[in-house]
Backbone as CSV, one residue per row, in Angstrom:
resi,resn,N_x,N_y,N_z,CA_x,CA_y,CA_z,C_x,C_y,C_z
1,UNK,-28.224,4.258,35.225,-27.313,3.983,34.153,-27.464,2.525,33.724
2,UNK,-27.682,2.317,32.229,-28.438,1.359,32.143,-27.597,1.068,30.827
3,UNK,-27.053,-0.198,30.010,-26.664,-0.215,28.659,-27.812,-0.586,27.329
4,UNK,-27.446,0.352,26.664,-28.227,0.810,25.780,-28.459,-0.361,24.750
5,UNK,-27.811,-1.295,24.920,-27.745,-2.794,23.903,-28.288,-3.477,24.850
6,UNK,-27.782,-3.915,26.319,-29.067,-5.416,26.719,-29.427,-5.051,28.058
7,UNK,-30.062,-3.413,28.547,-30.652,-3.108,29.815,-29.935,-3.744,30.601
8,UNK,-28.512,-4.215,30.730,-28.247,-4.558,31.938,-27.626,-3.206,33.077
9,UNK,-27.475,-2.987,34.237,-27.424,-2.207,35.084,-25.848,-1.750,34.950
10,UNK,-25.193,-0.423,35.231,-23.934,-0.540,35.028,-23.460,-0.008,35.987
11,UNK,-22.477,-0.867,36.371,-21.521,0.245,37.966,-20.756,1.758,37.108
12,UNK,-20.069,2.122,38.187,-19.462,3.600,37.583,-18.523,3.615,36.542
13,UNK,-17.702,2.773,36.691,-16.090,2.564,35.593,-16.457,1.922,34.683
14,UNK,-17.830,1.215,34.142,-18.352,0.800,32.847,-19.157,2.031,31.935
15,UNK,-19.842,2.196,32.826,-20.280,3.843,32.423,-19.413,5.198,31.907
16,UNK,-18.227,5.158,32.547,-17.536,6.403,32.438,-16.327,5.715,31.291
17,UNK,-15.859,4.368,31.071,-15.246,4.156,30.174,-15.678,4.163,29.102
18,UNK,-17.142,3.726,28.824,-18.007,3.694,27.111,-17.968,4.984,27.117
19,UNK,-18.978,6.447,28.514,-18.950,7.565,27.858,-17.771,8.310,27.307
20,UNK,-16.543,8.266,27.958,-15.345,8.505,27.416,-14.702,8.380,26.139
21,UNK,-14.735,7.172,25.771,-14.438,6.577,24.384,-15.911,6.498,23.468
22,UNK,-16.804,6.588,23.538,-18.149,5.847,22.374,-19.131,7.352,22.907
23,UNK,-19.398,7.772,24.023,-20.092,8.893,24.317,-21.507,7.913,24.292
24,UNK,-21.645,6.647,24.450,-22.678,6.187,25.153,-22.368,5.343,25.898
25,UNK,-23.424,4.603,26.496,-23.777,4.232,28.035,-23.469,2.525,27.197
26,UNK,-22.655,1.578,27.348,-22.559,0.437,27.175,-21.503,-0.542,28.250
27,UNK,-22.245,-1.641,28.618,-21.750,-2.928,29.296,-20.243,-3.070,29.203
28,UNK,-19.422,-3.425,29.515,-17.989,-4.165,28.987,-18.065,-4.596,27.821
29,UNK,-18.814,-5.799,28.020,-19.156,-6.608,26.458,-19.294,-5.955,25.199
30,UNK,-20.343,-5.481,25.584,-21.111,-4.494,24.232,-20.165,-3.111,24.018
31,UNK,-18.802,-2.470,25.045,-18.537,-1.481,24.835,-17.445,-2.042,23.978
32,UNK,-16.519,-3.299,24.075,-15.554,-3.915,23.809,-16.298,-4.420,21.887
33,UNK,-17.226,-4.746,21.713,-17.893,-5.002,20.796,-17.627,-3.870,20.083
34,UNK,-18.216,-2.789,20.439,-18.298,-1.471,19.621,-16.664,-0.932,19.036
35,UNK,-16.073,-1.347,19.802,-14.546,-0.988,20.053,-14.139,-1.610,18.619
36,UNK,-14.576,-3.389,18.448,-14.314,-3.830,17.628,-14.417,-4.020,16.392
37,UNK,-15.661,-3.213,16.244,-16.500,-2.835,15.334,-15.501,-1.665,14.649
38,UNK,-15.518,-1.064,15.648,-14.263,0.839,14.846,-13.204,0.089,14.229
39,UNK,-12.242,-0.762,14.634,-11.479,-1.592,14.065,-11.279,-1.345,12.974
40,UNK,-12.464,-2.836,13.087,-12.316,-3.612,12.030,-13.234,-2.930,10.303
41,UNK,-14.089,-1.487,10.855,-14.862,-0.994,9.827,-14.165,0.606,9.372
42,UNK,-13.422,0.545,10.390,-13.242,2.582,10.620,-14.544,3.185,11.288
43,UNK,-15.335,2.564,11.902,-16.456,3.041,11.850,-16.281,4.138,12.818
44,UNK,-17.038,5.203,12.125,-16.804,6.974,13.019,-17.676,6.687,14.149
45,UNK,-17.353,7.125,15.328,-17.668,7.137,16.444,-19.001,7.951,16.114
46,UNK,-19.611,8.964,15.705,-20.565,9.979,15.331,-21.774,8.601,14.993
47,UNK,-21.316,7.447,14.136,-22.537,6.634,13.555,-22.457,5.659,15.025
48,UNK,-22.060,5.479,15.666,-22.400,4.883,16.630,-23.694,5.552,17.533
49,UNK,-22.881,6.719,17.950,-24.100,7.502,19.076,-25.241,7.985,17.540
50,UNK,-25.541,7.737,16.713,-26.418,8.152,15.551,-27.347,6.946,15.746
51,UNK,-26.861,5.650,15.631,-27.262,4.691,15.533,-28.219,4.098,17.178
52,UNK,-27.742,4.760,18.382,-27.955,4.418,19.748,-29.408,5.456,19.771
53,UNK,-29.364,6.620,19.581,-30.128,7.970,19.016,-30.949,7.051,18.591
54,UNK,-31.372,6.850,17.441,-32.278,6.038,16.678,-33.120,5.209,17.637
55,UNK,-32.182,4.428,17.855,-32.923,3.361,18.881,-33.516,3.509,19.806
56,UNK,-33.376,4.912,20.409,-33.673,5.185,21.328,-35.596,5.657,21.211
57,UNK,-35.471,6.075,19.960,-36.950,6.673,19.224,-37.391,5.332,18.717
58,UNK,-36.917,4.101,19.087,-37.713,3.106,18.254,-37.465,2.731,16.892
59,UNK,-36.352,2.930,16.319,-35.827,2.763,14.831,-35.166,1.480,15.037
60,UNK,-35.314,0.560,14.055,-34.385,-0.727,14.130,-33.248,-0.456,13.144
61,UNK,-32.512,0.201,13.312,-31.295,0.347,12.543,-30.730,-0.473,12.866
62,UNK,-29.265,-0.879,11.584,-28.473,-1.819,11.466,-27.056,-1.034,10.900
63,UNK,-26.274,-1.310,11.959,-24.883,-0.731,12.251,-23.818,-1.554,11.613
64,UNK,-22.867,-0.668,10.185,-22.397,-1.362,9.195,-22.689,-2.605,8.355
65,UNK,-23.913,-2.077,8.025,-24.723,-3.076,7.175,-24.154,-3.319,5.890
66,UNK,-23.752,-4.676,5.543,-22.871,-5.088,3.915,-23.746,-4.584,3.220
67,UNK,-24.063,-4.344,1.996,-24.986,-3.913,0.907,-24.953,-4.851,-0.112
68,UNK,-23.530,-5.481,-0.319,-23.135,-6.546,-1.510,-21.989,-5.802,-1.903
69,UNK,-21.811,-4.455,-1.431,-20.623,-3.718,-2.415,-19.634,-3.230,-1.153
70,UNK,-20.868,-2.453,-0.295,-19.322,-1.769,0.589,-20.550,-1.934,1.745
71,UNK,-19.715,-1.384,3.354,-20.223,-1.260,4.142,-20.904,-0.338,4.737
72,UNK,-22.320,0.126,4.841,-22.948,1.302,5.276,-22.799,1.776,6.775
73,UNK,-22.672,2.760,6.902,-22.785,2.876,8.242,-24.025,2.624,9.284
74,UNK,-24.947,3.298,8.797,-26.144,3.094,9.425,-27.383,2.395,8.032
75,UNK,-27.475,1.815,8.205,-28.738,0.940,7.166,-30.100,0.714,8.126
76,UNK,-31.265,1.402,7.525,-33.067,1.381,8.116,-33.743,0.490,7.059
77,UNK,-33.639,-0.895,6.786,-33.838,-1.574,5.841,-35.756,-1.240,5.287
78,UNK,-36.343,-0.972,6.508,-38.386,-1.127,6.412,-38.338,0.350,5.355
79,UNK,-37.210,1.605,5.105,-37.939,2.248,4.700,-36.908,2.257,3.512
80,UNK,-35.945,1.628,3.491,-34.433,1.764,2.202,-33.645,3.335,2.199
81,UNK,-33.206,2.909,3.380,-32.666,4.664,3.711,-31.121,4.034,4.539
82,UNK,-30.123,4.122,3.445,-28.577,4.045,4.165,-28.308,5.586,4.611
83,UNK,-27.638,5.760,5.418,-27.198,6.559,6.354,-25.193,6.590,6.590
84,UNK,-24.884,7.268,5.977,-23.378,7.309,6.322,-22.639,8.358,7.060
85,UNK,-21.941,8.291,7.512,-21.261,9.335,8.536,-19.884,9.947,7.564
86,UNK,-20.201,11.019,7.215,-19.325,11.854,6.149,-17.960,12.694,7.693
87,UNK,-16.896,11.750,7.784,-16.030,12.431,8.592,-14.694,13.146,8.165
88,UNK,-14.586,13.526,6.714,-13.794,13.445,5.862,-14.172,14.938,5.380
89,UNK,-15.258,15.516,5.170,-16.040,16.553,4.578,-15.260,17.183,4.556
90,UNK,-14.452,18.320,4.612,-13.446,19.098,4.710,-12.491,18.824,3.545
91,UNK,-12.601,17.888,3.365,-11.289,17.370,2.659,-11.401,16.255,1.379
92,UNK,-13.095,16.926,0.631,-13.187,16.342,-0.262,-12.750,16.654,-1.457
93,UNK,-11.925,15.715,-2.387,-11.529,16.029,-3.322,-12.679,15.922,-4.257
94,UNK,-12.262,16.283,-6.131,-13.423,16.073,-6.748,-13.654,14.326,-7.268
95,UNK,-12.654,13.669,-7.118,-12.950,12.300,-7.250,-13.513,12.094,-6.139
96,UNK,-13.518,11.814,-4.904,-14.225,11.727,-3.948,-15.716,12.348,-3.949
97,UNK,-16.294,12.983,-4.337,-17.515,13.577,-5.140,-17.960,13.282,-5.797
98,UNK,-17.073,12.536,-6.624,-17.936,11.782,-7.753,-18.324,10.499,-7.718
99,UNK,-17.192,10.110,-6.902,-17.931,8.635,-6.300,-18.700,8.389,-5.503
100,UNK,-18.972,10.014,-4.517,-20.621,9.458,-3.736,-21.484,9.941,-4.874
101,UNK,-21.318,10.493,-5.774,-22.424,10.742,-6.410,-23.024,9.136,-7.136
102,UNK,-21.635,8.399,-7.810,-22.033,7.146,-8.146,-22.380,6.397,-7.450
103,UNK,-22.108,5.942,-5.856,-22.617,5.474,-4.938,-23.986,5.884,-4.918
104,UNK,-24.543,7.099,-4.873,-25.872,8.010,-4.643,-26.685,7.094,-5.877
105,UNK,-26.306,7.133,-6.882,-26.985,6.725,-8.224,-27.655,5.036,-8.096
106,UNK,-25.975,4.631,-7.525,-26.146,3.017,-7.586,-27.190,2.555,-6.900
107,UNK,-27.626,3.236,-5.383,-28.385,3.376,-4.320,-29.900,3.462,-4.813
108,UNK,-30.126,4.747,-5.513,-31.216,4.813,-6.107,-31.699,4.133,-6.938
109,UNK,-30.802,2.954,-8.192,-31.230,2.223,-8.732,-31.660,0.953,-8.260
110,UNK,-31.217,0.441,-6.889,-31.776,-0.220,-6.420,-32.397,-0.105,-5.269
111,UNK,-33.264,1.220,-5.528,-34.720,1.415,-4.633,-34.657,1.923,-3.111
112,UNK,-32.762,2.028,-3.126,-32.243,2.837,-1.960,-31.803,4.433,-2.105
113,UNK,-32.489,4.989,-0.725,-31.963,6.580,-0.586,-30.552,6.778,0.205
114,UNK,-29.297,6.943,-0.311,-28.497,7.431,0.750,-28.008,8.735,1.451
115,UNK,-28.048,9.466,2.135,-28.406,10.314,3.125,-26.922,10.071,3.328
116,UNK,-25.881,11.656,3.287,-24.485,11.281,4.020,-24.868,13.232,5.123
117,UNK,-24.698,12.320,5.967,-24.965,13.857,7.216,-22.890,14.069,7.598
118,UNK,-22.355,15.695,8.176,-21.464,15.164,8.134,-21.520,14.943,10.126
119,UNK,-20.221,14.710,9.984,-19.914,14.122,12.099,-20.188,15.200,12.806
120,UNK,-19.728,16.585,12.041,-20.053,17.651,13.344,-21.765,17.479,13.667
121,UNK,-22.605,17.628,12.496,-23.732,17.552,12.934,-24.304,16.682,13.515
122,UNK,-23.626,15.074,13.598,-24.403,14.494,14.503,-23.414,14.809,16.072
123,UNK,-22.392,14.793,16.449,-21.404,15.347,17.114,-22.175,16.168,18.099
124,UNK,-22.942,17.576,17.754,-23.548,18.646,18.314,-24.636,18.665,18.560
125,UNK,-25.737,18.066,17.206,-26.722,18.142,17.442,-27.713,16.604,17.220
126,UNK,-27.311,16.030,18.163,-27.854,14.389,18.233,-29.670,14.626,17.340
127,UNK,-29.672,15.081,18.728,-31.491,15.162,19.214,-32.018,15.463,17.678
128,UNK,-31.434,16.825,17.456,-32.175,17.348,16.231,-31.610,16.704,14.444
129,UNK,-30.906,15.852,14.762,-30.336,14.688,13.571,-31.074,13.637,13.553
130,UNK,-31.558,13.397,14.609,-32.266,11.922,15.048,-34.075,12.443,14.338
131,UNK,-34.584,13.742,14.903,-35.658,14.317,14.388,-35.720,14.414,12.841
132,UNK,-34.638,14.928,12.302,-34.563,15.035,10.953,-34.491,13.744,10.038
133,UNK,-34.218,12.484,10.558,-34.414,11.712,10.032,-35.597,10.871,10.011
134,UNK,-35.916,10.352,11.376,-37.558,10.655,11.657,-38.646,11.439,10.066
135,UNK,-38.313,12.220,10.096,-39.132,12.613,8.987,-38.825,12.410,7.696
136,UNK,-37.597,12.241,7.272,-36.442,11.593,6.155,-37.416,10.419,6.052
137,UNK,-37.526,9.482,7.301,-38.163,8.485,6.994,-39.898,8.269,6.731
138,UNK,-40.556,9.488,7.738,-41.738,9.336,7.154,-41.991,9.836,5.685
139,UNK,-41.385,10.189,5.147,-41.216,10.723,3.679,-41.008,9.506,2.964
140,UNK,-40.048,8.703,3.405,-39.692,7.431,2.186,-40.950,6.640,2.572
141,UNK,-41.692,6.438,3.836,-42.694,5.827,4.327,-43.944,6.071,3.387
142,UNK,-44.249,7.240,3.147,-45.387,7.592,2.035,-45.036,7.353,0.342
143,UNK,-44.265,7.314,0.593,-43.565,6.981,-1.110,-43.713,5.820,-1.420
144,UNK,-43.318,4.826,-0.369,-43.335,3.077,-0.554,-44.757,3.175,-0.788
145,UNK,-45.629,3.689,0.042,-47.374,3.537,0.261,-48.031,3.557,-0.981
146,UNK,-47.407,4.654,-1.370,-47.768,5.333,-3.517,-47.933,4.503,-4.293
147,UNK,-46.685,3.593,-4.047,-45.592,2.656,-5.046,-46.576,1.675,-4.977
């Protein structure tokens, strides 16, 4: 048991308090960090273990990344692919629809793809969310190449 932010080694009650609350493996420091992070962003617990996932395959993601406008959840800056954690889905109204669509637009005009997955799916199926983006990204990867 090892933390997933700075390899340091973890006794049992650091381990079982991050998996409890965050559902990953983090230090005091770094679990108290993450803690502070939900705070102060709302940030859904789902883009956390999304974001740990990633890293784990070698992705340098960046966890509530500013944009200039609002805060992303997950931002992959090498390929321009924001990533948001849709925890709300259920309960979208049609203004709420229309503003990710304008968000979606704004994104694309400046050379960004945004991708909203909702929480159950990263929630259930980590492994195969983490794969699907993986290729999300080798896709924007050949496109930049074109360009």
């Amino acid at each position: 048991m090892i933390c997933l932010e700075c390899k340091k080694e973890l006794d049992y009650l650091d381990h079982k308090n991050a998996m409890d609350s965050l559902g990953v493996e983090l230090c005091q420091p770094h679990h108290e960090r993450m803690q502070k992070l939900i705070q102060q962003n709302n940030t859904p617990l789902e883009a956390i273990q999304l974001y740990y996932g990633l890293r784990e395959v070698g992705v340098k993601a960046m966890l509530e990344w500013w944009d200039g406008k609002k805060s992303i959840d997950i931002a992959i800056s090498r390929v321009k692919l924001n990533i948001e954690i849709d925890s709300e889905y259920e309960k979208l109204t049609e203004e709420q629809a229309i503003n990710n669509l304008e968000e979606a637009m704004h994104s694309f005009k400046n050379g960004f793809t945004t991708i909203r997955i909702p929480h159950i799916v990263v929630r259930y199926y980590l492994k195969e969310t983490v794969k699907n983006i993986l290729g999300i990204m080798e896709g924007l990867k050949a496109n930049i190449k074109v360009i």
